[in-house]
DSSP file (Angstrom, degrees, kcal/mol; ACC not computed):
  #  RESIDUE AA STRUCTURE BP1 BP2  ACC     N-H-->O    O-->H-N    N-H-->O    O-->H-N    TCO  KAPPA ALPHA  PHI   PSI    X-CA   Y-CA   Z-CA
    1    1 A X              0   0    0      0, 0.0     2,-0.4     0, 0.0     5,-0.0   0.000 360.0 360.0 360.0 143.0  -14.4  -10.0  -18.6
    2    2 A X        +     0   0    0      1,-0.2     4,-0.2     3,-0.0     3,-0.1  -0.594 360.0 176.9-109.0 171.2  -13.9   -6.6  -19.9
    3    3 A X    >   +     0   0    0     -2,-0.4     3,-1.1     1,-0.2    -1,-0.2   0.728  56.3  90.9-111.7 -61.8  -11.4   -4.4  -17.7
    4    4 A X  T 3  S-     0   0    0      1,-0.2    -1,-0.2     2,-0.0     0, 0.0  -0.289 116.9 -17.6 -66.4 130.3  -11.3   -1.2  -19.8
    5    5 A X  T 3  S-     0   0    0      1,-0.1    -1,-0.2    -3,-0.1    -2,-0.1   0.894  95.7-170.7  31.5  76.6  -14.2    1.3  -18.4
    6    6 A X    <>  -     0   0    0     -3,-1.1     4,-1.9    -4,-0.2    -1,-0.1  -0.291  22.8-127.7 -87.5-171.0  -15.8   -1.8  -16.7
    7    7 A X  H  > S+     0   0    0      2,-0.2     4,-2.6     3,-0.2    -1,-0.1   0.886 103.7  51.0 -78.3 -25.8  -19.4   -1.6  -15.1
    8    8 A X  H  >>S+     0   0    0      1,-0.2     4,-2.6     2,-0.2     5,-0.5   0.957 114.3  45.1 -86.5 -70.2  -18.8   -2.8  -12.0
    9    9 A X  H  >5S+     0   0    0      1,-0.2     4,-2.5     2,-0.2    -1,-0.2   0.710 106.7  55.0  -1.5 -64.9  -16.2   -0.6  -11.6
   10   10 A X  H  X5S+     0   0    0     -4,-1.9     4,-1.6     1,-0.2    -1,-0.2   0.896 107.9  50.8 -83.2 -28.5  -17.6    2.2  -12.8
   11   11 A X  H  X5S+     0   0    0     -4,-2.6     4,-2.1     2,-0.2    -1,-0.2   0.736 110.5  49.5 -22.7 -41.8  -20.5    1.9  -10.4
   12   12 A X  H  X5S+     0   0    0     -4,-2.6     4,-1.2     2,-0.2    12,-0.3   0.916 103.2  59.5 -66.8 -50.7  -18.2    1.5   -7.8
   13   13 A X  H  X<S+     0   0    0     -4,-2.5     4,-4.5    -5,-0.5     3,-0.5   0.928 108.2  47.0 -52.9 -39.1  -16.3    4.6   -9.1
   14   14 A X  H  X S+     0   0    0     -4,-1.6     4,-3.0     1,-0.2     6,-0.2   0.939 107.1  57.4 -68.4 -42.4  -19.9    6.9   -8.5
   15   15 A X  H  <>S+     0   0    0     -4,-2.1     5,-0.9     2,-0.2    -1,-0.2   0.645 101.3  50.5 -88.2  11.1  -20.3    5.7   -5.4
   16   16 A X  H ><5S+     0   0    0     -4,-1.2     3,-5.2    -3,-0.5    -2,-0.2   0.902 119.3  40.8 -57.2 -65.2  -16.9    6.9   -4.4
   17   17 A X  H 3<5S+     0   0    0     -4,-4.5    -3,-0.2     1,-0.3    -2,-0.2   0.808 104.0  66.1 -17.4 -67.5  -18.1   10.4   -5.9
   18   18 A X  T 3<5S-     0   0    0     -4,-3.0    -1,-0.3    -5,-0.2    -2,-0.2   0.637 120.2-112.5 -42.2 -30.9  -21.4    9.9   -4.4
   19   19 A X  T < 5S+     0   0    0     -3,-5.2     2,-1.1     1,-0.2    -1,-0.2   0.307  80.5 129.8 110.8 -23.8  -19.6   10.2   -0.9
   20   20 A X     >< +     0   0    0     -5,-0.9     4,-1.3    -6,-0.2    -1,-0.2  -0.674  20.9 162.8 -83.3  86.4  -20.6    6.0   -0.3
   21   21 A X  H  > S+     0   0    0     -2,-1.1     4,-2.0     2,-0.2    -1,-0.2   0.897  71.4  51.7 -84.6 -71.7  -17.2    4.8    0.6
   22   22 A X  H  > S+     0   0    0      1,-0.2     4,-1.1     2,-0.2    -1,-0.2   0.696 115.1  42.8 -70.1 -31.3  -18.5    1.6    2.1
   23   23 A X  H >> S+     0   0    0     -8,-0.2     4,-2.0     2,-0.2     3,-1.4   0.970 112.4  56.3 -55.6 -58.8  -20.7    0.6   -1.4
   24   24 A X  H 3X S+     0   0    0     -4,-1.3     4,-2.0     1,-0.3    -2,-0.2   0.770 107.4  48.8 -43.6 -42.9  -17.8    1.7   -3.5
   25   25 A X  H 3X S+     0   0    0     -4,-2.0     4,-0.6     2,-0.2    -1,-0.3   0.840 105.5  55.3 -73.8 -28.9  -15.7   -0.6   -1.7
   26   26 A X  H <X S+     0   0    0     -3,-1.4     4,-3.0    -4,-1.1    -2,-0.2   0.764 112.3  41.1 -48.3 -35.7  -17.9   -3.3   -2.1
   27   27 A X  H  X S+     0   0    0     -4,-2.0     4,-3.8     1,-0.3    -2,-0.2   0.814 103.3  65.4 -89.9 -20.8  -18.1   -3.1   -5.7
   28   28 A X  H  X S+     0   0    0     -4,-2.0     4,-1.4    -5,-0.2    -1,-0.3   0.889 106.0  47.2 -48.9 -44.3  -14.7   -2.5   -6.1
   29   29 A X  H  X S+     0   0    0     -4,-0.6     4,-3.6     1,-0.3     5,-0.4   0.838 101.0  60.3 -70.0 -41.4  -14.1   -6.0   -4.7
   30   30 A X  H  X S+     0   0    0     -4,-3.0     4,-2.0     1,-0.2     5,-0.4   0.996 106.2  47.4 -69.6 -31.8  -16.2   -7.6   -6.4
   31   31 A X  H  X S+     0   0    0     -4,-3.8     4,-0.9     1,-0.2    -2,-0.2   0.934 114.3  46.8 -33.8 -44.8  -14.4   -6.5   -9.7
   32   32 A X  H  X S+     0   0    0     -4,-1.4     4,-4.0     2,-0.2    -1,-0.2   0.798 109.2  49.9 -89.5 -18.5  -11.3   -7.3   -8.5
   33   33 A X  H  X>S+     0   0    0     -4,-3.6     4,-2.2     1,-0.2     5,-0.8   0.922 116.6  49.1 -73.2 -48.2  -12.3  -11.0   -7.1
   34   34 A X  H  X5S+     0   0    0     -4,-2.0     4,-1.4    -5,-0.4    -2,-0.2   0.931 109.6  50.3 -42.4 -37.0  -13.9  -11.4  -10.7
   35   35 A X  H  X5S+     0   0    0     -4,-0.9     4,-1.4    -5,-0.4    -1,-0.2   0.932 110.5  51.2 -82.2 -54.8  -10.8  -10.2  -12.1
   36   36 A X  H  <5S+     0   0    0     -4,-4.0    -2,-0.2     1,-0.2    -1,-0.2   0.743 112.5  40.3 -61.2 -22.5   -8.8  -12.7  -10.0
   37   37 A X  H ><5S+     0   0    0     -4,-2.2     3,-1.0    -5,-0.2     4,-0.4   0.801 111.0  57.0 -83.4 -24.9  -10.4  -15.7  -10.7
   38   38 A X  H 3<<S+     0   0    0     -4,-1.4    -2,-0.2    -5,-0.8    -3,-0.2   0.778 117.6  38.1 -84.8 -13.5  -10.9  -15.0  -14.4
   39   39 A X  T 3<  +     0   0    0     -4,-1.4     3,-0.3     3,-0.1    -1,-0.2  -0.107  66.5 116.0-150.7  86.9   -7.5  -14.6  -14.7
   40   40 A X  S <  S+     0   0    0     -3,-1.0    -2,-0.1     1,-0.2    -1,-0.1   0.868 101.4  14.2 -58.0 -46.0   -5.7  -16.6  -12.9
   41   41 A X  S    S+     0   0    0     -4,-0.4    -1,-0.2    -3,-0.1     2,-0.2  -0.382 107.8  94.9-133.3  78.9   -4.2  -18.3  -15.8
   42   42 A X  S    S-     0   0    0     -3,-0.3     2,-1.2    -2,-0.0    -3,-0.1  -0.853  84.6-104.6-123.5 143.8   -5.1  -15.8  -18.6
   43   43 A X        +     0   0    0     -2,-0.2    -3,-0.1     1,-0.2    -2,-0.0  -0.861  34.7 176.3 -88.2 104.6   -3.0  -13.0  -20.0
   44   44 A X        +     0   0    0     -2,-1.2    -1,-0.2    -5,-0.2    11,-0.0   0.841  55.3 106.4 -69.3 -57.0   -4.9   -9.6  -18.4
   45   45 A X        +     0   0    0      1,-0.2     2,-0.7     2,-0.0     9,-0.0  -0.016  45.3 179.5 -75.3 108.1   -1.7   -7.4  -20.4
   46   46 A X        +     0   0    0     28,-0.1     2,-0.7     2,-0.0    -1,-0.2  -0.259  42.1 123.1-100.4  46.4   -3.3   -5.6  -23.5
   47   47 A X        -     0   0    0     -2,-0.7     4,-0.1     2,-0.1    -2,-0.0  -0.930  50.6-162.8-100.9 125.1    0.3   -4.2  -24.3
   48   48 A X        +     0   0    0     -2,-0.7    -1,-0.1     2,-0.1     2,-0.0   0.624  61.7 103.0 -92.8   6.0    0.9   -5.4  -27.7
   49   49 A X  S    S-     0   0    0      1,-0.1     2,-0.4    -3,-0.0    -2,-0.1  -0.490  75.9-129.0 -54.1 130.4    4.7   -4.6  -27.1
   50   50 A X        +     0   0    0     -2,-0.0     2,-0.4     3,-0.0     3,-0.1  -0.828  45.8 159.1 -86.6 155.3    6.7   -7.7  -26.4
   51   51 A X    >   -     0   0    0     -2,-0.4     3,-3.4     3,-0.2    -4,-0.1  -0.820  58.0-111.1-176.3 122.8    8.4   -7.0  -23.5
   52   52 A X  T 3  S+     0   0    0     -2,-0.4    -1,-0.2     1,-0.3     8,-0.1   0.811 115.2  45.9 -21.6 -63.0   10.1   -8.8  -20.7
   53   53 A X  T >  S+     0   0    0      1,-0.1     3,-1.2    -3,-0.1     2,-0.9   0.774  74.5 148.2 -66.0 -18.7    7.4   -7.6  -18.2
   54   54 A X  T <  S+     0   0    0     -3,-3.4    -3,-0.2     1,-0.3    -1,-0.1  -0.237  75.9   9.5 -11.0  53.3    4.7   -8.3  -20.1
   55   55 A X  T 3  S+     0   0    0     -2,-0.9     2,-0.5   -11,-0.0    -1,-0.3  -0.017 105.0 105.6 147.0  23.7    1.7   -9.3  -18.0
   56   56 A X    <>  +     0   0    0     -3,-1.2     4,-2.4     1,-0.2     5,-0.2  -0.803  37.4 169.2-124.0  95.9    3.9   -8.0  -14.4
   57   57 A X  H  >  +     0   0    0     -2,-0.5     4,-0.9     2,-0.2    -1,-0.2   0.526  69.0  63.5 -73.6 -21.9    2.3   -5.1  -13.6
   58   58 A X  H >> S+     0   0    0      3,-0.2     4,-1.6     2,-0.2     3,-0.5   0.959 116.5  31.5 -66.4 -90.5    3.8   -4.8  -10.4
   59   59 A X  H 3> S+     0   0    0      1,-0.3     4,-1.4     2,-0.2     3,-0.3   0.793 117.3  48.4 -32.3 -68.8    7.3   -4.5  -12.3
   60   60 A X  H 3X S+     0   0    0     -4,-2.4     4,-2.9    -7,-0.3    -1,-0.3   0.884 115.5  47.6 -70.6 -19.3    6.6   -2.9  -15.3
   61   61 A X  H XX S+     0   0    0     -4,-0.9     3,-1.2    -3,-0.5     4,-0.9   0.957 113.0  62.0 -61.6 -56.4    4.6   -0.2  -13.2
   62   62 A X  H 3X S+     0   0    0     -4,-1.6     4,-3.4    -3,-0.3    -1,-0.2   0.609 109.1  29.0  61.0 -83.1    7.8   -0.4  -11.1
   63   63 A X  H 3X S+     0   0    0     -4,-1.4     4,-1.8    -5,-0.4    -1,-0.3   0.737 104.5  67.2 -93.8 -17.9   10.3    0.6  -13.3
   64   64 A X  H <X S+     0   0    0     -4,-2.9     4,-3.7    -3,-1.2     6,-0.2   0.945 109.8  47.4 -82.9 -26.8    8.5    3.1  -15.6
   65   65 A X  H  < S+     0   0    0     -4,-0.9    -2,-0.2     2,-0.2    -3,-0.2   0.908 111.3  56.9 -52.6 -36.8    8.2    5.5  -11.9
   66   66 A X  H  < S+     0   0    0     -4,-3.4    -2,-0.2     1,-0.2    -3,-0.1   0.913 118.0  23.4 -42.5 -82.2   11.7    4.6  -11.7
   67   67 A X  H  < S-     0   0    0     -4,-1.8    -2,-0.2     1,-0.2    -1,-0.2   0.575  85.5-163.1 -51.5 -27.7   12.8    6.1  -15.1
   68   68 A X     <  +     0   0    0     -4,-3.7    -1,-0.2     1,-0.1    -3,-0.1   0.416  51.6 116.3  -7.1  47.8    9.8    8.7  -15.4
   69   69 A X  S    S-     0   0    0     -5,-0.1     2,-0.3     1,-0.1    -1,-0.1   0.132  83.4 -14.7 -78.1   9.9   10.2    9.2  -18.9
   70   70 A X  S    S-     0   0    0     -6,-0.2     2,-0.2    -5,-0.0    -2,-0.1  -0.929  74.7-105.4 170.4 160.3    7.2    7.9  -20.4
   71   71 A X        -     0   0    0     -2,-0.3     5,-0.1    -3,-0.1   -10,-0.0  -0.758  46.7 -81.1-117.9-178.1    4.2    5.6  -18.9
   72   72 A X    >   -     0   0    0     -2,-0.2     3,-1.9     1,-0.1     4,-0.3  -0.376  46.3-115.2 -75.4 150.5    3.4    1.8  -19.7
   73   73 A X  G >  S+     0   0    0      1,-0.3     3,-1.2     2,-0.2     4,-0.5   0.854 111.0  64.1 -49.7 -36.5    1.5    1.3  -23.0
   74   74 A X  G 3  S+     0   0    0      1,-0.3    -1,-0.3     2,-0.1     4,-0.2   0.574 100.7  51.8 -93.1   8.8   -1.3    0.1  -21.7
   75   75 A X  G <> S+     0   0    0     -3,-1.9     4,-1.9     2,-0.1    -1,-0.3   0.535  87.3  85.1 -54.5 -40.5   -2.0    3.3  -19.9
   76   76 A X  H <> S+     0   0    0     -3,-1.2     4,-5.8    -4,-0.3     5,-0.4   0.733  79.2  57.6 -60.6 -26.3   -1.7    5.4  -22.7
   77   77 A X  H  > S+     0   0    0     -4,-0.5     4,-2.1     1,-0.3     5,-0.3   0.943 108.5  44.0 -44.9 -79.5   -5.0    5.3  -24.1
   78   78 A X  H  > S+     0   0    0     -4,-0.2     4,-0.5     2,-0.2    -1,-0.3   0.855 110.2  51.0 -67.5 -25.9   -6.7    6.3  -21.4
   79   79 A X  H >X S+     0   0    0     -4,-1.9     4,-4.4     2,-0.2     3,-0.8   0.944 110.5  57.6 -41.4 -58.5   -4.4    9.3  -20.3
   80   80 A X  H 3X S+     0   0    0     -4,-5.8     4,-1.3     1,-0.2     5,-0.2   0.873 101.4  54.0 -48.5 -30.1   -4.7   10.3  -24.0
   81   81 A X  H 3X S+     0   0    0     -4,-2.1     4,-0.6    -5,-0.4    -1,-0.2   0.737 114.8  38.8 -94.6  -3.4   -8.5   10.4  -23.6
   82   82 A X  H <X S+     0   0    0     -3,-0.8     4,-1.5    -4,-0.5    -2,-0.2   0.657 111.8  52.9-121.5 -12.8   -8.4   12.8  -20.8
   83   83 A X  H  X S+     0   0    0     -4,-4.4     4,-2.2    -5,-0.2    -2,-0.2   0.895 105.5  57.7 -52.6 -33.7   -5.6   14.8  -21.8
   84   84 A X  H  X S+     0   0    0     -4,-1.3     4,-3.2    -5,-0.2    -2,-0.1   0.886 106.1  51.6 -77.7 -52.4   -7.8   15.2  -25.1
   85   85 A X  H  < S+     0   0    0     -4,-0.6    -1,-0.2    -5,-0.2     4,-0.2   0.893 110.9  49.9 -42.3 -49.6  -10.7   16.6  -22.7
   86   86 A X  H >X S+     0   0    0     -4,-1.5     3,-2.6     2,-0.2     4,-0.6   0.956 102.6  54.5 -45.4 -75.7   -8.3   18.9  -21.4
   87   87 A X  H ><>S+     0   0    0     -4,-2.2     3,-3.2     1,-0.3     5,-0.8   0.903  97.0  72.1 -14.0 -83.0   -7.1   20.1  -24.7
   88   88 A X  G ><5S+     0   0    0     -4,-3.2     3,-1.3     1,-0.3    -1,-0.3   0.588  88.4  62.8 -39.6 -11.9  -10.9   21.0  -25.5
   89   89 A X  G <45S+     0   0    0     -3,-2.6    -1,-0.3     1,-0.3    -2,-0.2   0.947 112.3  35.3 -73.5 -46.5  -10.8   23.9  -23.1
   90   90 A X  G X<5S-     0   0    0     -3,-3.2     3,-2.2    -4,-0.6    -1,-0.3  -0.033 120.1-107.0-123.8  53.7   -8.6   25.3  -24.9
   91   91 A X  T < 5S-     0   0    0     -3,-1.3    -3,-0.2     1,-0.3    -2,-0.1   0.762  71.2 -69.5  29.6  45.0   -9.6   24.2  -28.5
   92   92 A X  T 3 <S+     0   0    0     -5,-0.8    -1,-0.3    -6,-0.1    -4,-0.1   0.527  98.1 129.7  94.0   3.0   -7.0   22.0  -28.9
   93   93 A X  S <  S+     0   0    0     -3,-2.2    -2,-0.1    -6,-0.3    -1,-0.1   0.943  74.2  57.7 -64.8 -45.2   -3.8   24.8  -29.1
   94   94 A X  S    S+     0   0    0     -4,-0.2     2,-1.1     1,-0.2    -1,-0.2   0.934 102.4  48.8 -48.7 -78.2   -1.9   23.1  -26.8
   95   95 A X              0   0    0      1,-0.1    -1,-0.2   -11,-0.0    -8,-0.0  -0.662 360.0 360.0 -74.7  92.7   -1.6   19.5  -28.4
   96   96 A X              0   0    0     -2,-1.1    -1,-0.1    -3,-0.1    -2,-0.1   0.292 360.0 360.0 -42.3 360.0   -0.5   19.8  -32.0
């Protein structure tokens, strides 16, 4: 199952846009029941840090809003790719 920009997901995500709440919620579920059965006993954590939380998302999510110095690796990626959108507006001066 892929997670990062999946389909069902992002389907789900358009029909939020779209204004279709009740579709968007459907599809949402089914991701996430897919998601729970496929892993139930699988590692989901693409952080290639070892690290004490390492596949407790509840926790590590947890503690990096505590500290809110920095966000969990397996976030950055995609933050970076829409900061990087951002950035084009203004050819890139901002972010060296």
């Amino acid at each position: 199952m892929i997670i990062e920009k999946n389909p069902k997901e992002l389907a789900a995500m358009e029909e939020f846009h779209k204004g279709n709440r009740k579709e968007g919620l459907r599809l949402q579920e089914e991701f996430a029941a897919k998601f729970r059965e496929e892993y139930k006993d699988k590692d989901h954590c693409p952080c290639q840090k070892a690290c004490k939380y390492h596949g407790n998302c509840k926790e590590c999510v947890a503690i990096h809003r505590a500290h809110q110095e920095h966000v969990p690796n397996c976030m950055r990626a995609m933050i970076n790719n829409k900061l990087k959108v951002l950035s084009e507006l203004t050819e890139h001066t901002f972010c060296p």
